[in-house]
Structure formats: structure tokens, C-alpha cells
C-alpha positions as CSV (number, residue, x, y, z in Angstrom):
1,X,-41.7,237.4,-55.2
2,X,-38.5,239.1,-54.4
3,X,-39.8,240.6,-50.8
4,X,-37.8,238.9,-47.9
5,X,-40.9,238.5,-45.4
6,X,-42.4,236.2,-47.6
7,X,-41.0,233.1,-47.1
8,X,-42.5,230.6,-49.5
9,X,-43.9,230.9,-53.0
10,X,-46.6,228.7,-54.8
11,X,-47.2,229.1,-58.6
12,X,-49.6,227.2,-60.7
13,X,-49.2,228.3,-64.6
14,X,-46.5,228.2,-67.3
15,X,-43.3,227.0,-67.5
16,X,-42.0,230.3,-68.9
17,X,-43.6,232.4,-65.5
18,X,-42.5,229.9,-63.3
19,X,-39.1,229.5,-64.4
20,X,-38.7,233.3,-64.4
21,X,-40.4,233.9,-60.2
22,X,-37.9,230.9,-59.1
23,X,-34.8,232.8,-60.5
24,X,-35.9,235.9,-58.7
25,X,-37.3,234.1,-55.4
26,X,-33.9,233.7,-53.7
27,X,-33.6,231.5,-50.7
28,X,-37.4,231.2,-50.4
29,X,-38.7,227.9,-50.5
30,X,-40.4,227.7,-54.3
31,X,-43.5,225.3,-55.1
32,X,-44.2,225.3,-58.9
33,X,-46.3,223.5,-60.8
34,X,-46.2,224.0,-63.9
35,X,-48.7,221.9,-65.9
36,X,-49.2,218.5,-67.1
37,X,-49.3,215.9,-70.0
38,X,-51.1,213.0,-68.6
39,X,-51.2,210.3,-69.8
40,X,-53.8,207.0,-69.1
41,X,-53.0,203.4,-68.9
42,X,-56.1,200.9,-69.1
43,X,-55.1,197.1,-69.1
44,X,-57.4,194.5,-70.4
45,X,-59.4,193.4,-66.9
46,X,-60.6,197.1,-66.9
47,X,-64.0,198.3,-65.8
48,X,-65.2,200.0,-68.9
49,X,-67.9,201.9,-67.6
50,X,-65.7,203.5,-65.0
51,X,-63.0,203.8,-67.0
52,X,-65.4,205.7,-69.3
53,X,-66.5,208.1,-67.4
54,X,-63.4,208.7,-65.2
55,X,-61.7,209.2,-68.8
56,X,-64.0,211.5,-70.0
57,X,-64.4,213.8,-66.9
58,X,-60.3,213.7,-67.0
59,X,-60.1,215.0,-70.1
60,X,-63.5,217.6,-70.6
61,X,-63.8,218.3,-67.3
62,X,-63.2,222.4,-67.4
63,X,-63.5,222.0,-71.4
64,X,-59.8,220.5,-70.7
65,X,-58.8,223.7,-68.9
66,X,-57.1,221.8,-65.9
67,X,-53.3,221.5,-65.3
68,X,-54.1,217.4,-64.3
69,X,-56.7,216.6,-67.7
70,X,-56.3,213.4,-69.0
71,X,-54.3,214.1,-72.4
72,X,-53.4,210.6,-73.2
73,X,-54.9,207.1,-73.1
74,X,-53.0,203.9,-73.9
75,X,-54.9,200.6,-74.2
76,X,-54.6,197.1,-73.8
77,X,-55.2,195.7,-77.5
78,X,-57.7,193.3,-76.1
79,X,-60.3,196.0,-74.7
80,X,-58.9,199.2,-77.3
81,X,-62.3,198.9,-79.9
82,X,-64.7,198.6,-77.5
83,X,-63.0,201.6,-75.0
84,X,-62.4,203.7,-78.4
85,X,-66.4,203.6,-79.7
86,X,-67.3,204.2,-75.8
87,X,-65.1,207.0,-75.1
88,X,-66.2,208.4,-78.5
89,X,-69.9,208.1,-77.9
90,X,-69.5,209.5,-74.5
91,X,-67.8,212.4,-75.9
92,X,-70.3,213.4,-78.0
93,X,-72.9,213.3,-75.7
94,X,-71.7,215.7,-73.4
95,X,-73.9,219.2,-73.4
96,X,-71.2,222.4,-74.4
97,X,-73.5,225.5,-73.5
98,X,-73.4,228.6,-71.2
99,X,-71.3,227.1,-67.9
100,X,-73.9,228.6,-65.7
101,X,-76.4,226.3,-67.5
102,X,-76.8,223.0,-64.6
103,X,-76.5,220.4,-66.8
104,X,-73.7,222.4,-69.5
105,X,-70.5,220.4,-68.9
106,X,-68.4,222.4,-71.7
107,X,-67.9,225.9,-71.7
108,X,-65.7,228.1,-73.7
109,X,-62.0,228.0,-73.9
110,X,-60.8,230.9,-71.6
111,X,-60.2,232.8,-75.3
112,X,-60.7,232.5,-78.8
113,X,-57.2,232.7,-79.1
114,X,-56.7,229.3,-77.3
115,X,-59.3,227.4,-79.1
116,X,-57.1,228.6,-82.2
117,X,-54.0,227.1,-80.8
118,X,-56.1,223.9,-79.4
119,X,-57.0,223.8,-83.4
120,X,-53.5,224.7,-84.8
121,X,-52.3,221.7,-82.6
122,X,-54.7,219.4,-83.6
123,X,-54.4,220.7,-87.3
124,X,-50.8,219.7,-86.7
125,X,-51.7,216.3,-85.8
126,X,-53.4,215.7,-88.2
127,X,-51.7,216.6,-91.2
128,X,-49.0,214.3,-89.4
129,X,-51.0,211.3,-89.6
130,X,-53.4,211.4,-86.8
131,X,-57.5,210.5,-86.8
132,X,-60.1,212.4,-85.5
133,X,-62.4,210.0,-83.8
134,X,-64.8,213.0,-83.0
135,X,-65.0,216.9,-82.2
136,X,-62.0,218.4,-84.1
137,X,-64.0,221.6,-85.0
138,X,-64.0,225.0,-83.2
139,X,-66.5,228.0,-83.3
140,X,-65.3,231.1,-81.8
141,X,-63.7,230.3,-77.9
142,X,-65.9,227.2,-78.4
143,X,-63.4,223.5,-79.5
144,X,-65.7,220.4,-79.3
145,X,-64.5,217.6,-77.2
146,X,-61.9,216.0,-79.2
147,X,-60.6,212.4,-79.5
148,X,-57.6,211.5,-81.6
149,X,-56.1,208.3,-82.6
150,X,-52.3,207.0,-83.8
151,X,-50.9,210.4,-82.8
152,X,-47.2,210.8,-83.4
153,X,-45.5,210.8,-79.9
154,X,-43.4,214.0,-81.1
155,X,-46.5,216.1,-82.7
156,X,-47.6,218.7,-80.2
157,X,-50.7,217.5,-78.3
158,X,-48.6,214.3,-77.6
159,X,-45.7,216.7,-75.9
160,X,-46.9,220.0,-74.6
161,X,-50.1,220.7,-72.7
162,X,-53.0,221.1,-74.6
163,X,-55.2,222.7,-71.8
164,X,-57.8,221.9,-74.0
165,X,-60.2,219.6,-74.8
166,X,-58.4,217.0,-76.7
């Protein structure tokens, strides 16, 4: 980070690392990115099947593990039941299993440690006010793909990363 032949720096992780190899970079030029929160818009004259399964790979793809998973989803009132019961039965039909396993689309969380924090911040939600429209359970490393519904916009999953599935 600090050596003067290198001349540009790319990070992809936390804030907290990030933050920290800018300050010592110097007059390098600095590329960071440091994770996401994204969030979904689907209006009314939506295609619900590709909306579907754009959403779901978005958000499960990697069991969630991705800095650009879908974390959020706002929809048009007209279309909101009908993409809610989709979304939740497509969720539920997805195969967790050994990755290595061809048609396995969920593995484990990189730790059991994360799955605990993926549950903590659910838990959060939850208690807070929040639905589980599916998943919400963990088993080890393992947190089943998770929708949630009428989460407060300050709780956790709502602010920070979840780099999960939810």
C-alpha cells in the first residue's frame, strides 16, 4: 500500500480496511469499493417472471455473499401480492447443498460466525416489527434464503450490508 512503485490501489471489502489503505496510500490513485445496500424498484407494468428471477439470483446468488446482491425491493402496490408470493415461492425452491453439487445454488456462509450475525440482524428485525415471509432459520454456516416484509428503514438489514442471504 505504502510502496511508491505502485501507483494505483484497488480494494474490494469493508469500510473499516478500506478507509484505513486510503489514509496510508499517499498520492496513489485509490479505487475502493466498499460494499453495497441495494435496493430494487419494480413499477406496476413489470415483467413478473423476469423480475422474479433477476430478484432472486440478485439476492441468493453466492448465498448473498456478493458486494452488489439485491438487499432491498420496493413495489408498486398494484403488482406487490402477486411479486411477494412469487418471490417467496421461488425462494424456497432453490436447492442449498454442497456448492460443488451442479444444481446446489446455496452454499454455506463463508463462516458460522456470519450466519450468526445474518441471524442477529434478522432477529433484530424482527423483534422491531418485521415479517418473515420465508427462510429466517440458520444451521451451522448454513441461513436459508430469507425474505422480510415492512422492515424498519433504520433496523440493520435495511442500513448496513447484510452479505447474506436476506
Amino acid at each position: 500500500v505504502e510502496d511508491p512503485r505502485v501507483r494505483a490501489l484497488s480494494f474490494t471489502g469493508s469500510p473499516k480496511v478500506g478507509w484505513a489503505l486510503k489514509a496510508k496510500a499517499g498520492m496513489k490513485h485509490v479505487s475502493l469499493e466498499l460494499g453495497g445496500n441495494a435496493g430494487c424498484i419494480v413499477d406496476a407494468d413489470a415483467d413478473l417472471d423476469d423480475v422474479v428471477d433477476r430478484l432472486t439470483v440478485g439476492a441468493f446468488y453466492q448465498s448473498g455473499q456478493s458486494c452488489i446482491s439485491v438487499q432491498r425491493v420496493l413495489a408498486h402496490a398494484d403488482i406487490y401480492d402477486a411479486l411477494k408470493a412469487r418471490l417467496v415461492e421461488a425462494a424456497e425452491g432453490l436447492k442449498a447443498g454442497h456448492p460443488l453439487e451442479e444444481d446446489t445454488f446455496l452454499g454455506p456462509l463463508i463462516t458460522q460466525g456470519e450466519a450468526e450475525r445474518v441471524e442477529a440482524w434478522v432477529d433484530e428485525a424482527t423483534a422491531r416489527g418485521a415479517a418473515v415471509l420465508c427462510g429466517g432459520q440458520r444451521d451451522g454456516a448454513w441461513y436459508a434464503p430469507t425474505w422480510l416484509e415492512g422492515v424498519p428503514h433504520d433496523a440493520t438489514v435495511s442500513c448496513e450490508e447484510v452479505f447474506g442471504p436476506v
